[in-house]
C-alpha positions in Angstrom: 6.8 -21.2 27.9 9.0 -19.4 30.5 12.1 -20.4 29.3 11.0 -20.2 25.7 10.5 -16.0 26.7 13.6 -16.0 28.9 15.4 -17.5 25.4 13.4 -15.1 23.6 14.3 -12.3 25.6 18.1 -13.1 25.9 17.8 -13.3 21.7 15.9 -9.8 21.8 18.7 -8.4 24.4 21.6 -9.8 21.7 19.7 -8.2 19.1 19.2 -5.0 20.7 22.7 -4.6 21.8 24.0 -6.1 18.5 21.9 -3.4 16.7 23.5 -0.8 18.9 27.3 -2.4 18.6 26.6 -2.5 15.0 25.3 1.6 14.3 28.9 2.6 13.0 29.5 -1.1 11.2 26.6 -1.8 9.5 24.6 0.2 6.9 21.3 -0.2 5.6 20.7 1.1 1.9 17.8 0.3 -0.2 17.8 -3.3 -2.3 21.3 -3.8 0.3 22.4 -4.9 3.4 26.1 -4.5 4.5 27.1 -6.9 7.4 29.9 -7.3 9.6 33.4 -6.1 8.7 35.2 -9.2 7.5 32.1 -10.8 5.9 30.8 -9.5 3.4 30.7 -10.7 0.3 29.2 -9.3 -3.0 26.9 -11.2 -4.9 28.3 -12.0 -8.2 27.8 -9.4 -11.2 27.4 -6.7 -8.6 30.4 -3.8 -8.6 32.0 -1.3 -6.3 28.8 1.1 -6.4 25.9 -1.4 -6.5 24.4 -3.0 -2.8 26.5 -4.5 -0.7 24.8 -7.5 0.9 26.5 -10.6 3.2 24.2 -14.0 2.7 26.8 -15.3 5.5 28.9 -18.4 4.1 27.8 -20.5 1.6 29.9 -23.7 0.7 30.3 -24.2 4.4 28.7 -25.8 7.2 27.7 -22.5 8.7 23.8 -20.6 8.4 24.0 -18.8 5.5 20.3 -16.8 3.5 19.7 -17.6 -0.2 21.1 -15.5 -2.4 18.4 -14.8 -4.7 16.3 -13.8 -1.8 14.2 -10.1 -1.9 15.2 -7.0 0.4 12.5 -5.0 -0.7 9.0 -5.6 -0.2 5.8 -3.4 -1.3 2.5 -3.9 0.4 -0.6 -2.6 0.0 -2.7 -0.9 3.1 -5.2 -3.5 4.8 -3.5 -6.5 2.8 -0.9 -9.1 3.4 2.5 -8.3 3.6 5.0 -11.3 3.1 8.8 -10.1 4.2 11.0 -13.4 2.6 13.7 -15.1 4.5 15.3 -17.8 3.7 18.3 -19.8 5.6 20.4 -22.6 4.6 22.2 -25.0 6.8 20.2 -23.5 9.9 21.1 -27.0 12.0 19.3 -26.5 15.8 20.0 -22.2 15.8 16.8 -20.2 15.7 15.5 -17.7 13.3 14.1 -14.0 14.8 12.7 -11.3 13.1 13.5 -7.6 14.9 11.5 -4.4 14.1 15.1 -2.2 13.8 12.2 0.9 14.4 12.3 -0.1 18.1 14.5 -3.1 18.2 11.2 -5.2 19.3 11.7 -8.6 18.9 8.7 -9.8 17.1 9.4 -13.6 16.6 11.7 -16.7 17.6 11.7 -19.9 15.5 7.9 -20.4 15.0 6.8 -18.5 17.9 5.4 -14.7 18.5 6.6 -12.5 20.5 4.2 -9.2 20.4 0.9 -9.2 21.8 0.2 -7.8 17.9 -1.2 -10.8 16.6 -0.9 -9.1 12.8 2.5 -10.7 12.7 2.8 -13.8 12.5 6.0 -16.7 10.6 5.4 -18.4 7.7 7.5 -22.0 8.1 6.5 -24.6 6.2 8.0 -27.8 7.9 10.6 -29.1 7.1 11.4 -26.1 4.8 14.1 -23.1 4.5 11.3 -20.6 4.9 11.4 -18.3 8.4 9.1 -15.5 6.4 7.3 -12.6 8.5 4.2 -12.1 7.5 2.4 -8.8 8.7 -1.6 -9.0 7.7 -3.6 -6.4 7.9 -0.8 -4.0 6.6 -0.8 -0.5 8.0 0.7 2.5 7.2 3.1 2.0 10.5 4.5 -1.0 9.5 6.4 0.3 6.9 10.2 0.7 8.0 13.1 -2.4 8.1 12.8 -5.4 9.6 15.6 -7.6 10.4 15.8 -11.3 9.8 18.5 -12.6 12.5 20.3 -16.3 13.2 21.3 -17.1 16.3 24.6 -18.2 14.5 27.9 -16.8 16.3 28.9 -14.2 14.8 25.4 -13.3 14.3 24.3 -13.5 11.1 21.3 -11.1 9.6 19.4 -9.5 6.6 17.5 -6.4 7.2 14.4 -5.8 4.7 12.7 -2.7 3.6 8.8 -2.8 3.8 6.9 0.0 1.5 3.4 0.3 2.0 1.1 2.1 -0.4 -2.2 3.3 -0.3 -4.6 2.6 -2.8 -7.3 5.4 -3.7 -10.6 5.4 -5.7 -11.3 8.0 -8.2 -15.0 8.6 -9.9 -14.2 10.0 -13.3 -16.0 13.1 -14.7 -16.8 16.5 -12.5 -17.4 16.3 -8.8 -20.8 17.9 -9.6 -22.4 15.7 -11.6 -26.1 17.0 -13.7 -28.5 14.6 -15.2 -31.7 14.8 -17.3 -34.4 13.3 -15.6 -35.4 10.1 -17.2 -32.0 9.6 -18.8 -29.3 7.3 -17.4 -27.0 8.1 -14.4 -23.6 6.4 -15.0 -20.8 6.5 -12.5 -17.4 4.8 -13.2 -14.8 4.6 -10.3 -11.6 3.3 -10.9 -8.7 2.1 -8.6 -5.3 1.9 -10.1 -2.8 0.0 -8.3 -0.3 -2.5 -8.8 -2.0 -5.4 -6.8 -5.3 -6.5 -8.5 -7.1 -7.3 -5.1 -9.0 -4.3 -3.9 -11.4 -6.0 -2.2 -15.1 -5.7 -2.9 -16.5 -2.1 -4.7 -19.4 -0.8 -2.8 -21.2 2.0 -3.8 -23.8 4.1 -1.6 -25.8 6.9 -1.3 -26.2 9.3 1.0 -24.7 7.0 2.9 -26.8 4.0 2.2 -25.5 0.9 0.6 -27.4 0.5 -2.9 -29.8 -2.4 -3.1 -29.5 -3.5 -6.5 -32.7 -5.8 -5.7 -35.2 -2.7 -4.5 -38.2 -1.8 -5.9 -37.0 0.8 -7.8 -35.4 -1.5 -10.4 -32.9 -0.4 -13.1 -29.8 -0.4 -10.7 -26.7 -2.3 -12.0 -22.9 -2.5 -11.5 -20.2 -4.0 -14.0 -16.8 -4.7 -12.9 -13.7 -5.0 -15.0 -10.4 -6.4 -13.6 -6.5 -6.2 -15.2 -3.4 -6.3 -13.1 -3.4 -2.7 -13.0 -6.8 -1.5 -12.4 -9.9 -2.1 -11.1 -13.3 -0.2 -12.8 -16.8 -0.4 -11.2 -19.0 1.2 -13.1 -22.4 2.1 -12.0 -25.7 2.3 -14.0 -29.2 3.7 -12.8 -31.4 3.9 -15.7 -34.7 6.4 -15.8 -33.1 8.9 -13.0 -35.7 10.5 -11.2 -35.0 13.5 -8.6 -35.1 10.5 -6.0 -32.0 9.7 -7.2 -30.3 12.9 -6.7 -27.9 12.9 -3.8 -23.8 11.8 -2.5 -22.7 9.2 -4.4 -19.5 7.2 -2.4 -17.6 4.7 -4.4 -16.0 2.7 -1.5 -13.4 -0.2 -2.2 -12.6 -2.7 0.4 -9.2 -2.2 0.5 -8.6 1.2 -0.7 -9.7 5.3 0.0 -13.2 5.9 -0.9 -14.2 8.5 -4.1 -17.7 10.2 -4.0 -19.5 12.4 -6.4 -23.1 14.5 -5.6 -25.5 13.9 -8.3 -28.4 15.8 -9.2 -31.5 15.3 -11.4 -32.7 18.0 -12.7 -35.8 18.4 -15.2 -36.1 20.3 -18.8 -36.0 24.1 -17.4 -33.8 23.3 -14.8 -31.3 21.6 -17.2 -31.6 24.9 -19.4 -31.0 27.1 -16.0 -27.9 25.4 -15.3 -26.6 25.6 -18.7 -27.3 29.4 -18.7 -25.4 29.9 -15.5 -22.6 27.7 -16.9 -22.6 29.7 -19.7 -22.3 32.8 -17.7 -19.7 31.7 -15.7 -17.5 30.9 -18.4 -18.4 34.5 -20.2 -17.8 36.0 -16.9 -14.4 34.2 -16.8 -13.1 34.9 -20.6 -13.7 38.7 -19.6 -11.7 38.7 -16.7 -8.8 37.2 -18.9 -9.1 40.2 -21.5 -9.2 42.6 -18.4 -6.0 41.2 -17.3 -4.3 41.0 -20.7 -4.8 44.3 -21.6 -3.7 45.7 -18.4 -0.5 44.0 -18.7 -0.3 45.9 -22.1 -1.0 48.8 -20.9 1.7 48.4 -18.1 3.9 47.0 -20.6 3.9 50.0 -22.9 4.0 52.5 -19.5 7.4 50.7 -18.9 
């Protein structure tokens, strides 16, 4: 294991210095990758303006990446992150991925090198696969991360990883009034474009809700599409019990929460009043300021 870190580190320090030798050479540009002077090569149907990527050289004995493979990568927070590289004719050189953040060598053929045991290579044997595979995602992770072969002259692929947040959103007011005896209904919904969020827990007051208590008349219904997720929660014959914070908390995304309150016949008709005062309150303070503008208008 020794040697295996004294190859890794030598690897690391050829990377490091290679990343340094190669700031005025090389160029990293979103969806492209420019490599060293001399061999580059555009993939076919790509001009002047588009990226600029070197796969190394195919039709030859020499380690080369497949050509349809992705340079940009979006992951979600707390979710698996899969950065694809694939390498043709590797023969007995290794594979490495480097962080270019810090120039940390995070793995060598199948091995890790970080005591960050989120990252990990995906190589099925036998296969072209030497994929980096960073599980749980976090907001730091995202950056480039460069794909190396120990070929000589070195030949690498940096790829961009994107990570997004996914956030919860209760619909309606964040205030929420409710007859008592009627049906409190809550619907949070997490839009995204990766359909796992995880499991939808909802509390109260910081309480998970046990749909099984005594109380009874406490439900959830879950839809799922590819772009959403909607969690909608029921409690039927609301009593002032049932008032409180009301937390909408997805495994794998930012929590939503309303406050909820039950409020009986003269109440209801008290907060209505005010609500109506406010908003009379509020259409007079528009006419104040619309005839003081035509007043100052006319002084002009």
């Amino acid at each position: 294991m020794v040697a295996g870190n004294e190859a890794g580190a030598e690897e690391g320090s050829g990377g490091g210095g290679g990343g340094s030798e190669r700031a005025g050479a090389a160029q990293v540009r979103p969806g492209g990758v420019q490599m060293w002077p001399g061999e580059a090569q555009v993939r076919p149907g790509e001009g002047e303006t588009g990226p600029h990527i070197t796969w190394g050289r195919p039709n030859t004995n020499t380690a080369y990446f497949h050509t349809h493979t992705p340079t940009n990568v979006t992951a979600v927070v707390g979710q698996r992150a899969l950065l694809p590289c694939r390498v043709i004719n590797l023969d007995h050189k290794d594979v490495s991925w480097i962080r270019q953040r810090d120039l940390h060598i995070l793995t060598v053929g199948i091995f890790t090198y970080t005591t960050d045991d989120r990252f990990k290579v995906f190589h099925p044997e036998g296969s072209d696969q030497w994929s980096l595979v960073v599980s749980p995602v976090t907001f730091r992770d995202a950056g480039v991360y460069e794909c190396q072969v120990s070929a000589s002259p070195k030949v690498f692929m940096p790829v961009l990883l994107q990570v997004q947040v996914q956030r919860a959103v209760i619909e309606g007011p964040r205030e929420v009034y409710v007859q008592s005896g009627s049906t409190i209904k809550l619907t949070c919904v997490i839009s995204t474009h990766s359909e796992n969020v995880g499991n939808v827990i909802w509390f109260t007051d910081g309480r998970e809700l046990d749909y099984d208590s005594p109380r009874g008349g406490v439900s959830i219904e879950i839809e799922k599409t590819p772009t959403r997720t909607t969690s909608k929660l029921f409690l039927t014959r609301a009593v002032k019990k049932d008032s409180g914070n009301y937390t909408c908390a997805p495994e794998f995304a930012d929590a939503a929460f309303v406050t909820v309150h039950v409020v009986s016949g003269e109440e209801s008709a008290a907060v209505h009043t005010a609500n109506s005062s406010e908003d009379r309150a509020g259409s007079r303070a528009v006419v104040v300021v619309v005839m003081m503008m035509m007043v100052w208008g006319q002084w002009r």
